[in-house]
MDTraj code that builds the backbone (N, CA, C; nanometers):
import mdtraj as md
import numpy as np

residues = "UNK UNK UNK UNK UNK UNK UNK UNK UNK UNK UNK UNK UNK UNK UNK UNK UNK UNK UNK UNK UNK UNK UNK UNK UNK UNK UNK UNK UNK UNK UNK UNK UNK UNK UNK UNK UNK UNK UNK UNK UNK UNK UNK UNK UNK UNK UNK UNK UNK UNK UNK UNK UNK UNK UNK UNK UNK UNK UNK UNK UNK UNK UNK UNK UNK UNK UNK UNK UNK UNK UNK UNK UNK UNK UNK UNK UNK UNK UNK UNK UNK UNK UNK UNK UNK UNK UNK UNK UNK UNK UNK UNK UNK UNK UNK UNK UNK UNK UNK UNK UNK UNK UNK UNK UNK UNK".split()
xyz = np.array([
    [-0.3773, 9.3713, 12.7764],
    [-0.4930, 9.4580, 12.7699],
    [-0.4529, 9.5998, 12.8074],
    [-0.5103, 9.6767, 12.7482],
    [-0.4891, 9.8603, 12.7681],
    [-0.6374, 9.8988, 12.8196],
    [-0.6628, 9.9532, 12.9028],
    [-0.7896, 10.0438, 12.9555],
    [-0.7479, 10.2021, 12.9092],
    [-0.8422, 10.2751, 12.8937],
    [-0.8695, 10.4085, 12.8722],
    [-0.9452, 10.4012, 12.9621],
    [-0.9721, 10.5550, 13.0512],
    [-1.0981, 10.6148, 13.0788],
    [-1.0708, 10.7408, 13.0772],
    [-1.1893, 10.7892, 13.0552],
    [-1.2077, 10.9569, 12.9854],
    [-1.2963, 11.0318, 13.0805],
    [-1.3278, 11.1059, 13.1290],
    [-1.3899, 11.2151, 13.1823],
    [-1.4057, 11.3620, 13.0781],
    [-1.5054, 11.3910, 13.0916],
    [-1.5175, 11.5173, 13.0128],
    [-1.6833, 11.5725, 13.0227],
    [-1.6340, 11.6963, 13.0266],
    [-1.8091, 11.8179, 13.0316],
    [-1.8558, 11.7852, 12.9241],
    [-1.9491, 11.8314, 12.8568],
    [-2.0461, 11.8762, 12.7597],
    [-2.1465, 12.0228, 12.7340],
    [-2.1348, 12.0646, 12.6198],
    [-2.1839, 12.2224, 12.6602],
    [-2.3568, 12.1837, 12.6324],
    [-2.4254, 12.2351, 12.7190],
    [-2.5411, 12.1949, 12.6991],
    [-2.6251, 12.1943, 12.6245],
    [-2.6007, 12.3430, 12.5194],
    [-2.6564, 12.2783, 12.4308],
    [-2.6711, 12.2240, 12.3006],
    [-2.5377, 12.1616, 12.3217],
    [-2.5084, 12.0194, 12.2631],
    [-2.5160, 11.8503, 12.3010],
    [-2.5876, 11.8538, 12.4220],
    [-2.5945, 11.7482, 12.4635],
    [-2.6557, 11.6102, 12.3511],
    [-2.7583, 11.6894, 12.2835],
    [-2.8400, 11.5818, 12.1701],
    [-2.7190, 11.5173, 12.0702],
    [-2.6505, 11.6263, 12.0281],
    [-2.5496, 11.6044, 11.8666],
    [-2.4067, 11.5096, 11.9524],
    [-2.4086, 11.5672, 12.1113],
    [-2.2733, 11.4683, 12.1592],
    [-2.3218, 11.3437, 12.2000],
    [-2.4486, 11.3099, 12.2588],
    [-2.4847, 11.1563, 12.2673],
    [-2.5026, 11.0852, 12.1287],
    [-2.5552, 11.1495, 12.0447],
    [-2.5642, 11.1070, 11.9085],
    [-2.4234, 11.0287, 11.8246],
    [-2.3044, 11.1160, 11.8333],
    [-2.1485, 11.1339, 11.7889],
    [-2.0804, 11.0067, 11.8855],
    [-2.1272, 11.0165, 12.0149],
    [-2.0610, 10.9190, 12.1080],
    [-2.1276, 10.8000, 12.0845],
    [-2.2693, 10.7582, 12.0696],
    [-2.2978, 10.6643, 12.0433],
    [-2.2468, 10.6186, 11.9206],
    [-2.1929, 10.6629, 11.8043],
    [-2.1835, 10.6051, 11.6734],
    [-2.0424, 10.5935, 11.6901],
    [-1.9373, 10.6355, 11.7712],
    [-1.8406, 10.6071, 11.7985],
    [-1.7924, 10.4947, 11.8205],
    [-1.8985, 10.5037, 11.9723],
    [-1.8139, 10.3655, 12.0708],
    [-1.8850, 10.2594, 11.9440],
    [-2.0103, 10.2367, 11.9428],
    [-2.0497, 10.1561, 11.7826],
    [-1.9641, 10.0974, 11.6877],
    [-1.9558, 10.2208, 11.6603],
    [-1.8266, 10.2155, 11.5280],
    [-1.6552, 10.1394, 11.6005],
    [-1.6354, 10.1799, 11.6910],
    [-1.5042, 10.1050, 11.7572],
    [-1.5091, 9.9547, 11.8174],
    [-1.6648, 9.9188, 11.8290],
    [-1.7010, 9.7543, 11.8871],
    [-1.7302, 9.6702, 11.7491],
    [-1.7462, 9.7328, 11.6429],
    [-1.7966, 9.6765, 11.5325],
    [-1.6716, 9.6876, 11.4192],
    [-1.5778, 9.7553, 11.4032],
    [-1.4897, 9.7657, 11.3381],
    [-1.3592, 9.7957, 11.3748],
    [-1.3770, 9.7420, 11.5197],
    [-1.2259, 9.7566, 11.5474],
    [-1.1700, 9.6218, 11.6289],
    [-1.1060, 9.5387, 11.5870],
    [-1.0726, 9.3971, 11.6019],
    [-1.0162, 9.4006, 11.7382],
    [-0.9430, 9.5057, 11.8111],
    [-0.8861, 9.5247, 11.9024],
    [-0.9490, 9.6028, 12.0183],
    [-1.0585, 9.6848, 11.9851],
    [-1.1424, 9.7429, 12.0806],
    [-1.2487, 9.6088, 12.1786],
    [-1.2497, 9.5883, 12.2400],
    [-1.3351, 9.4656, 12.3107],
    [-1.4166, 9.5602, 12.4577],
    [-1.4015, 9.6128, 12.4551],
    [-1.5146, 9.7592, 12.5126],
    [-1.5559, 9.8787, 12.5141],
    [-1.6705, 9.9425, 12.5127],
    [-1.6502, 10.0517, 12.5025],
    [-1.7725, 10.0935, 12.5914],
    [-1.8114, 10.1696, 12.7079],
    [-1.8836, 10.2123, 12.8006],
    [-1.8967, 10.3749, 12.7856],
    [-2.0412, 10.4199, 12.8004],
    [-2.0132, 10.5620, 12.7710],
    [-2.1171, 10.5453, 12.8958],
    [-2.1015, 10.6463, 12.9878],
    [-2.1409, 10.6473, 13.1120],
    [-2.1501, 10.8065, 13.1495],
    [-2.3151, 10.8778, 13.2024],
    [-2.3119, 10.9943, 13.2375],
    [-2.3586, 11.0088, 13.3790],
    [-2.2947, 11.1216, 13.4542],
    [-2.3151, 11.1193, 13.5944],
    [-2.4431, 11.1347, 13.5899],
    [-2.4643, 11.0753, 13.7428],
    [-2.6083, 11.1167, 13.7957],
    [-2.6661, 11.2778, 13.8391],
    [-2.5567, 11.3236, 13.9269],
    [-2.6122, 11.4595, 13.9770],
    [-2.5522, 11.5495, 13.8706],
    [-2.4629, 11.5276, 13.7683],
    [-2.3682, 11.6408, 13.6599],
    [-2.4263, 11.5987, 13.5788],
    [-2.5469, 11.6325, 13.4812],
    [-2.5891, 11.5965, 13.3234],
    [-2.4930, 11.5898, 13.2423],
    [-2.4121, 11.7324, 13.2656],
    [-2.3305, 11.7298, 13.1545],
    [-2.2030, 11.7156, 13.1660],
    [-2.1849, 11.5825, 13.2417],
    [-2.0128, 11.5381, 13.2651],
    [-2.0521, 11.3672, 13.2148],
    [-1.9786, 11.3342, 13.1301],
    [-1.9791, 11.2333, 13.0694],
    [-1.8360, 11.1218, 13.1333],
    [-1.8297, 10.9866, 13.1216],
    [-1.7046, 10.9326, 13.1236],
    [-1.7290, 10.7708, 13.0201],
    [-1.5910, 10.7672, 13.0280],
    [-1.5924, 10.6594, 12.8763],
    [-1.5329, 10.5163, 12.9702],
    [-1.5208, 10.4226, 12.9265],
    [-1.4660, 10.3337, 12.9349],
    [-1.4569, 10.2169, 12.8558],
    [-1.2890, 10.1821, 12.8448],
    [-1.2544, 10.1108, 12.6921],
    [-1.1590, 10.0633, 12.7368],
    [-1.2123, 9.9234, 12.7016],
    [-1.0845, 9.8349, 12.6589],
    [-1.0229, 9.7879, 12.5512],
    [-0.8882, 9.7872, 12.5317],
    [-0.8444, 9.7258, 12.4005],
    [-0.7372, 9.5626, 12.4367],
    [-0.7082, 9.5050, 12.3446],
    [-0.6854, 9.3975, 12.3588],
    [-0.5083, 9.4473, 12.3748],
    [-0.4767, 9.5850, 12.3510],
    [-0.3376, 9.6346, 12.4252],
    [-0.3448, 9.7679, 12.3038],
    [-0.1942, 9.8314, 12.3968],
    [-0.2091, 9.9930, 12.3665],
    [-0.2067, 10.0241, 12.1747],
    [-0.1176, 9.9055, 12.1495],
    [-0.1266, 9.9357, 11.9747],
    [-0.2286, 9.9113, 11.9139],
    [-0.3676, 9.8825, 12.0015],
    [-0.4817, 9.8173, 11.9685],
    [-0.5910, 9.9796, 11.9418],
    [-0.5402, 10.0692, 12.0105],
    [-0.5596, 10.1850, 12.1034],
    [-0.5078, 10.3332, 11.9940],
    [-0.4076, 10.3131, 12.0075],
    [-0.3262, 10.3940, 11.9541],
    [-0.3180, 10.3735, 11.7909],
    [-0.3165, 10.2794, 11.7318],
    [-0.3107, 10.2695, 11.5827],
    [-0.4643, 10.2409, 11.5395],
    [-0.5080, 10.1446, 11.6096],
    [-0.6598, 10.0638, 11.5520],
    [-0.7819, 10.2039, 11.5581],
    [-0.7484, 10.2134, 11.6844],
    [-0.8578, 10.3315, 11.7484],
    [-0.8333, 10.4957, 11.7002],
    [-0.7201, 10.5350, 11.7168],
    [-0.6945, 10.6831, 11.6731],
    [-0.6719, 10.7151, 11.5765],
    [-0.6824, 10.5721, 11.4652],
    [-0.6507, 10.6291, 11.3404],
    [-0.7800, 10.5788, 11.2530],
    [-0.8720, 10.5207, 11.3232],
    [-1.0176, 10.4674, 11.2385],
    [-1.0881, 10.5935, 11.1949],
    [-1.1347, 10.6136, 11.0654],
    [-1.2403, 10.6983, 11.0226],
    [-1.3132, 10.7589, 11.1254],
    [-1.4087, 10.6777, 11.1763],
    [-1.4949, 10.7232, 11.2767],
    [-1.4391, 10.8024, 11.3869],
    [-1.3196, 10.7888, 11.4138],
    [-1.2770, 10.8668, 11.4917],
    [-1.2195, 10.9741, 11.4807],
    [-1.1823, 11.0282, 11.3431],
    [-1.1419, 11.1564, 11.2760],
    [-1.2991, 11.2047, 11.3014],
    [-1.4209, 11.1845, 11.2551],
    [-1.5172, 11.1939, 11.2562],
    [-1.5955, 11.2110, 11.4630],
    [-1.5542, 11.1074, 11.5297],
    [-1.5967, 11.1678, 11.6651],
    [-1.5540, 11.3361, 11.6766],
    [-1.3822, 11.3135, 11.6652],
    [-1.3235, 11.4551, 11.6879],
    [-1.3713, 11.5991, 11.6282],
    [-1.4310, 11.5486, 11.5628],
    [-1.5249, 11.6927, 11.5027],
    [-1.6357, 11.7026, 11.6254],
    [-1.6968, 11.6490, 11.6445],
    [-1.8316, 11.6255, 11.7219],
    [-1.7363, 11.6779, 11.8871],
    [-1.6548, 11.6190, 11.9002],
    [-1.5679, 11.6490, 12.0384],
    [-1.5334, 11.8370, 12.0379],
    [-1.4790, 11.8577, 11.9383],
    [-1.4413, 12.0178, 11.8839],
    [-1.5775, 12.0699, 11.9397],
    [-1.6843, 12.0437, 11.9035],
    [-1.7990, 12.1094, 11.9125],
    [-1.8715, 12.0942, 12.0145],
    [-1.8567, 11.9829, 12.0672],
    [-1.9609, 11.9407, 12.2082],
    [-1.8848, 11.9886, 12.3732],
    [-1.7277, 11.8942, 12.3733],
    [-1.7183, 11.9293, 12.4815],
    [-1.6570, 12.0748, 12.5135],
    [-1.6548, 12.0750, 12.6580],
    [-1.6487, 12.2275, 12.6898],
    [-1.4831, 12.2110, 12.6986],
    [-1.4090, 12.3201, 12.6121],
    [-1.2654, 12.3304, 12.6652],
    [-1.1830, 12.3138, 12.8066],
    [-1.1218, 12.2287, 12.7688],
    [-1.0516, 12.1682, 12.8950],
    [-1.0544, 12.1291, 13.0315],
    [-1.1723, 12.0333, 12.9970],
    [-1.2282, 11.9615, 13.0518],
    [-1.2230, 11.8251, 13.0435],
    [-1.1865, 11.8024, 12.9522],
    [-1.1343, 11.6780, 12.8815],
    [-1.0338, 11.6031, 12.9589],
    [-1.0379, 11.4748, 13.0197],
    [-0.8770, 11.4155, 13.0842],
    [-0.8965, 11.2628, 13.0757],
    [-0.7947, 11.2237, 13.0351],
    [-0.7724, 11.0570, 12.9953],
    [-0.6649, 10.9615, 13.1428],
    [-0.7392, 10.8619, 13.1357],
    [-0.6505, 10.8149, 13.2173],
    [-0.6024, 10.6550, 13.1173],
    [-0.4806, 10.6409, 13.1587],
    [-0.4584, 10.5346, 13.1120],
    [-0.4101, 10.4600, 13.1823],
    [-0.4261, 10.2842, 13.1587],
    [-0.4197, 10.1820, 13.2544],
    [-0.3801, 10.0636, 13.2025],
    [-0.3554, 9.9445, 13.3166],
    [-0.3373, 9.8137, 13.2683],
    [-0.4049, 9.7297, 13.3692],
    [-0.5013, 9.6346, 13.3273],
    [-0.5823, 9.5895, 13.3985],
    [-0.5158, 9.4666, 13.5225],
    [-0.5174, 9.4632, 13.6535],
    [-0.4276, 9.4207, 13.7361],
    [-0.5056, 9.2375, 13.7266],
    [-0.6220, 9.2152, 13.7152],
    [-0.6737, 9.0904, 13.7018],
    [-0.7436, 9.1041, 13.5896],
    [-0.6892, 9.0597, 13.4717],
    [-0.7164, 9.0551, 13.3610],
    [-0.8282, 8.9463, 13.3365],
    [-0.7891, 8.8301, 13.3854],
    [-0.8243, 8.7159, 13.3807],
    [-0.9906, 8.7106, 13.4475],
    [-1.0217, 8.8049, 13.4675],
    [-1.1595, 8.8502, 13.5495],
    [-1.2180, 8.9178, 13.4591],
    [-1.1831, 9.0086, 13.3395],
    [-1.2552, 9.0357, 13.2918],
    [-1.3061, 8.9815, 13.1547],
    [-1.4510, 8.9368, 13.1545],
    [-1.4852, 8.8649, 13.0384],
    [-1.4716, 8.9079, 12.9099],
    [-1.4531, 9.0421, 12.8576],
    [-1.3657, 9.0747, 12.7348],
    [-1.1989, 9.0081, 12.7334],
    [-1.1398, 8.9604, 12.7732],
    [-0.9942, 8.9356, 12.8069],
    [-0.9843, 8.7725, 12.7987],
    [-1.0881, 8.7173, 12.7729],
    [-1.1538, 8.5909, 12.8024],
    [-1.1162, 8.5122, 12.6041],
])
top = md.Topology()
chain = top.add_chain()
for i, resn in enumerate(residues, 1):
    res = top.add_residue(resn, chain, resSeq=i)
    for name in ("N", "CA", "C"):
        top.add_atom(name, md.element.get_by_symbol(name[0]), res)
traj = md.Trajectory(xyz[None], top)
């Protein structure tokens, strides 16, 4: 298994067109991507406009080929160009230490 998590701003007022883009994303990556087995889009409580992601894939080539090269995701990256605020953006990447706990991994 490969985890992503993402952190990133949003300019405000784009908040409508980036929940819109993110929802059809993570969508589009649980529904057409054989290797994506999560996708969490999560916004702070006290920061409106700080967003974070969370995704699992069934491993990194799941991630890296399945995920960064799907349509929809040429298509998020437009919506990303436009929504979030420059460099603000930061990825973390991971490997899940009890796999066996999580019910996507199942």
């Amino acid at each position: 298994m490969y985890t992503v998590m993402v952190q990133l701003d949003v300019v405000e007022q784009r908040l409508e067109e980036f929940i819109e883009g993110i929802r059809t994303n993570a969508r589009a990556s649980l529904r057409d991507e054989p290797g994506c087995l999560r996708f969490d889009v999560h916004r702070d409580h006290e920061i409106p406009t700080r967003f974070y992601f969370y995704e699992i894939y069934a491993d990194a080539e799941a991630f890296y080929s399945g995920h960064r090269r799907a349509a929809h995701y040429r298509d998020w990256q437009a919506v990303e160009a436009r929504c979030v605020v420059p460099g603000s953006k930061s990825n973390t990447f991971a490997v899940p230490q009890l796999a066996e706990d999580i019910p996507e991994g199942v």
